[in-house]
C-alpha positions in Angstrom: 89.2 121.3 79.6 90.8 120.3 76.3 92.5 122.5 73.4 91.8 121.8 69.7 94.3 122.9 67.5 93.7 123.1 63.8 96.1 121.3 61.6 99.0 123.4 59.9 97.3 125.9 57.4 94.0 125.2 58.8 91.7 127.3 60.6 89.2 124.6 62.1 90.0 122.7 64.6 87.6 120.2 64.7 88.6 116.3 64.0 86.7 116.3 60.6 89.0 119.0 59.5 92.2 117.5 60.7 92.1 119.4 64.1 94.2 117.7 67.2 92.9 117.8 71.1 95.3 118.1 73.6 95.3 119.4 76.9 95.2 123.1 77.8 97.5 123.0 80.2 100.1 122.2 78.3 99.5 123.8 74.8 99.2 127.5 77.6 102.0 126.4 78.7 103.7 126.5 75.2 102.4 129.6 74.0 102.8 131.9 77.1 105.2 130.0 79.4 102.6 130.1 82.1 100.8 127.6 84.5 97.1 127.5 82.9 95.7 126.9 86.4 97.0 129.7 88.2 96.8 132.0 85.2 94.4 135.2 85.0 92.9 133.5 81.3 92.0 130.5 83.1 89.8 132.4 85.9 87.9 134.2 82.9 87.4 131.1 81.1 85.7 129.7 84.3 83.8 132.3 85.3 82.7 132.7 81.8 81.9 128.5 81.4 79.9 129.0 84.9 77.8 131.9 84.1 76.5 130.5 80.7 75.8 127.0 82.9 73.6 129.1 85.1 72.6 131.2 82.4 70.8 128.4 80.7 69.3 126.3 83.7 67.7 129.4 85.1 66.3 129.2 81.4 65.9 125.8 80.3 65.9 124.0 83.2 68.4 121.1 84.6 71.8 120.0 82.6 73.2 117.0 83.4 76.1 118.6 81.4 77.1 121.0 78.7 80.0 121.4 76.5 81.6 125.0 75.6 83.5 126.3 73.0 85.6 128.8 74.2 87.9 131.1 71.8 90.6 133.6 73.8 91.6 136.4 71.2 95.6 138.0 71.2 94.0 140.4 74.0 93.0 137.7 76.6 89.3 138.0 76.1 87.2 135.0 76.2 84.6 134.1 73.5 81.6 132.0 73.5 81.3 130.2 70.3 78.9 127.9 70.9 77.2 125.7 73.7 76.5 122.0 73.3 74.1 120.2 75.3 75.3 116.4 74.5 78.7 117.5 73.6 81.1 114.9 72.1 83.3 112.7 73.8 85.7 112.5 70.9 87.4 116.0 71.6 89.7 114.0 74.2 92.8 113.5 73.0 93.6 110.0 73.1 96.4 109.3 75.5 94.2 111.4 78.3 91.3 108.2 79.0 90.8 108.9 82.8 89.2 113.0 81.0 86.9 110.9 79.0 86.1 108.7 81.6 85.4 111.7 84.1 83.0 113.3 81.0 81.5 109.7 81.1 80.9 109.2 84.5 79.9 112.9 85.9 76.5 113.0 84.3 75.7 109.1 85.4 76.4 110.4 88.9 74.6 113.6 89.0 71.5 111.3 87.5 72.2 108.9 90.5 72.5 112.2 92.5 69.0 113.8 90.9 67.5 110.2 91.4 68.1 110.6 95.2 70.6 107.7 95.5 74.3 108.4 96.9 77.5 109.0 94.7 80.4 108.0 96.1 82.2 111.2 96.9 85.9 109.9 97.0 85.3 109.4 93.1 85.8 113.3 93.1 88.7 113.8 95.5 91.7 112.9 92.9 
């Protein structure tokens, strides 16, 4: 998971709009003091990512991945705003290579996986 925050006075954070990614750990962390992964938000925010991945393959069919945009408003809800399926791999933030390699690399395995060849599990342990 990464953050995108919007630069100062902005509202979007995309990159086009001077928007920064960073990981979500660490800007929870700075708003709310809390550990992201052990946090309540983080639960709904995969539980919410997971549903809408079922969601559509009970619709569409097979993913070999999907990219979410998730909002959470002052009240801890969690909002959809929109569902990618070839989402970009320049939302990484640049000093975090071994995310974009793991967004790289997941699909190519499930394919090997779907293909009926083996994936080397230990790829998946760290």
């Amino acid at each position: 998971m990464v953050a995108r925050i919007a630069s100062e006075g902005g509202i979007f954070p995309n990159g086009a709009a001077g928007g920064e990614p960073k990981r979500v750990d660490l800007v929870w962390r700075d708003l709310t003091n809390q550990d992201w992964s052990s946090s309540d938000i983080h639960s709904k925010v995969e539980q919410v990512c997971m549903t809408a991945a079922e969601t559509l393959e009970e619709s569409l069919g097979t993913f070999a991945e999907i990219g979410l945009d998730i909002g959470i408003d002052v009240n801890g809800r969690v909002w959809i705003i929109e569902i990618n399926s070839k989402p970009s791999y320049k939302v990484f933030p640049k000093d975090e290579l071994g995310l974009k390699k793991n967004s790289i690399r997941r699909p190519i395995d499930f394919s090997i996986y779907m293909a009926g060849f083996p994936v080397d599990q230990e790829l998946y342990l760290n």
